[in-house]
N, C-alpha and C positions, 0 to 999 in steps of 0.2 A: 568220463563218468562223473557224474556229480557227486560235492559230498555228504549230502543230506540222504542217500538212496537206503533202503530197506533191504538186508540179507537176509534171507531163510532158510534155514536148512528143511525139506521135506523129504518122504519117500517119493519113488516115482509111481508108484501106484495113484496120488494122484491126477497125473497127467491120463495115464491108461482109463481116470474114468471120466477126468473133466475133457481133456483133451487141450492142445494148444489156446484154442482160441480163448477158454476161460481167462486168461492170463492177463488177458487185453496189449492194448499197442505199446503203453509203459513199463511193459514188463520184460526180463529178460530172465534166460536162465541157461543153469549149466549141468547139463545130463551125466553123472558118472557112474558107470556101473560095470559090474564083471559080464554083463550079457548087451552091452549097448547097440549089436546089430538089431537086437530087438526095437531100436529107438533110430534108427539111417533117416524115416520118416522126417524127423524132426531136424534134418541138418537144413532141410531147406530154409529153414525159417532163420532172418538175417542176425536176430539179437537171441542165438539158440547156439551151443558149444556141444558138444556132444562127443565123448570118451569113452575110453575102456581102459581099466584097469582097478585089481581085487582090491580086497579090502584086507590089507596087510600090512605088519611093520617089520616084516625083514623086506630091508633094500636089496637080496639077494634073488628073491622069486621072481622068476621070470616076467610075471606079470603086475609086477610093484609098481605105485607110482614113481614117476623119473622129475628130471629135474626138465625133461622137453615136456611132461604135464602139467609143469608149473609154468614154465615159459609159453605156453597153450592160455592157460589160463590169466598169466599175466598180461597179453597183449591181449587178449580177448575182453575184459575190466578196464584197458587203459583206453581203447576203442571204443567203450559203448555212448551211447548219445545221453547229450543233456537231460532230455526228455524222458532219458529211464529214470521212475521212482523205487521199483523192485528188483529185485536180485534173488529168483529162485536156483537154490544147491539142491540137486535133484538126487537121490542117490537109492540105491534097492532097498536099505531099512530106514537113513537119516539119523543113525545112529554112533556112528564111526567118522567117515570118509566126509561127509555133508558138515559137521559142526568144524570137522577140523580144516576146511576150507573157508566155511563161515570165518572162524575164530581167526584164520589169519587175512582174511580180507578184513575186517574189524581194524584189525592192528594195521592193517597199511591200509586205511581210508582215514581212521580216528583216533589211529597214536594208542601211544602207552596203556597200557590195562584196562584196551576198551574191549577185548577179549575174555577176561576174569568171569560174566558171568555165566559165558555158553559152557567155561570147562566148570562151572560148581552148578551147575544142572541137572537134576537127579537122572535123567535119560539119557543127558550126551556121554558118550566114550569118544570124544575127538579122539583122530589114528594118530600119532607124535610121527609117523612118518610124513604124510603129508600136510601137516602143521610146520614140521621142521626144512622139509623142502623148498615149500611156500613162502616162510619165510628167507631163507635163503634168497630164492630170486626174486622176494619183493626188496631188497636189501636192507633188513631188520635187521640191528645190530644185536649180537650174543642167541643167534636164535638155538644154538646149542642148549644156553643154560635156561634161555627161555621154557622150551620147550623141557628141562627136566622140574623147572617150580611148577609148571602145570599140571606137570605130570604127578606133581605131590599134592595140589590142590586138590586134583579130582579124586587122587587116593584118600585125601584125610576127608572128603565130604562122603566119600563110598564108605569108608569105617565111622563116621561117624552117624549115617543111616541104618545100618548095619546094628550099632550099640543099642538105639531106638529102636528096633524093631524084635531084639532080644530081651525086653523087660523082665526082670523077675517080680512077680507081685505074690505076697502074701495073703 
């Protein structure tokens, strides 16, 4: 994979209306969703990954992400061709599961705190379970305590949206 490439996190409702081919041939992408039978279509396609599992941060639900979704993900990033410039996270809102895969591809393509701005984004809630996973098997060192400053970051930028949007005016 090269390291200049473009990550996205989107919904997958784009795909259901552009469809594959809008993507073009530099493009690659990784389908995650709690309904991804809905998406078997797309396995065919060679630079196209395609999962299932919720959008959760107890590691206890049956259908959590695992450390064999990161090991999925991880050889499927270490495989892709030169030639990819994009890197679509596909996911059912792009909201949760999609940034916090973004966020940690970021950190294992571009190092250190090339991730800070997806988690102070007023839209993303990266999931800390599959950020911390991710990191784990991209072998990021402290991804424990990584994953709890992030998790303060995106709190102190949520409270201080929150302060702004409470004015008291006279």
């Amino acid at each position: 994979m090269r390291k200049e490439i473009k990550i996205k996190a989107r919904p997958t409702r784009m795909i259901k209306r552009e469809g594959p081919d809008a993507f073009g041939p530099d493009c690659a992408a990784i389908i995650c969703s709690s309904y991804a039978s809905r998406f078997d279509v797309y396995k065919k396609y060679e630079n196209w990954l395609v999962m299932s599992f919720d959008d959760t941060e107890d590691e206890n639900y049956h259908n959590a992400f695992r450390p064999e979704h990161a090991e999925m993900i991880k050889s499927f990033v270490d495989r892709l061709d030169e030639n990819i410039r994009e890197l679509y996270i596909l996911t059912d809102r792009a909201v949760s599961r999609g940034p916090a895969i973004e966020a940690a591809l970021y950190l294992y393509r571009f190092g250190r705190n090339s991730d800070l701005p997806i988690w102070r984004s007023p839209g993303n809630y990266p999931n800390t379970l599959v950020f911390r996973t991710l990191c784990k098997t991209f072998g990021i060192r402290f991804a424990g305590l990584k994953t709890l400053y992030r998790k303060r970051i995106k709190r102190s930028s949520f409270d201080s949206r929150l302060r702004g949007s409470y004015r008291i005016t006279k």
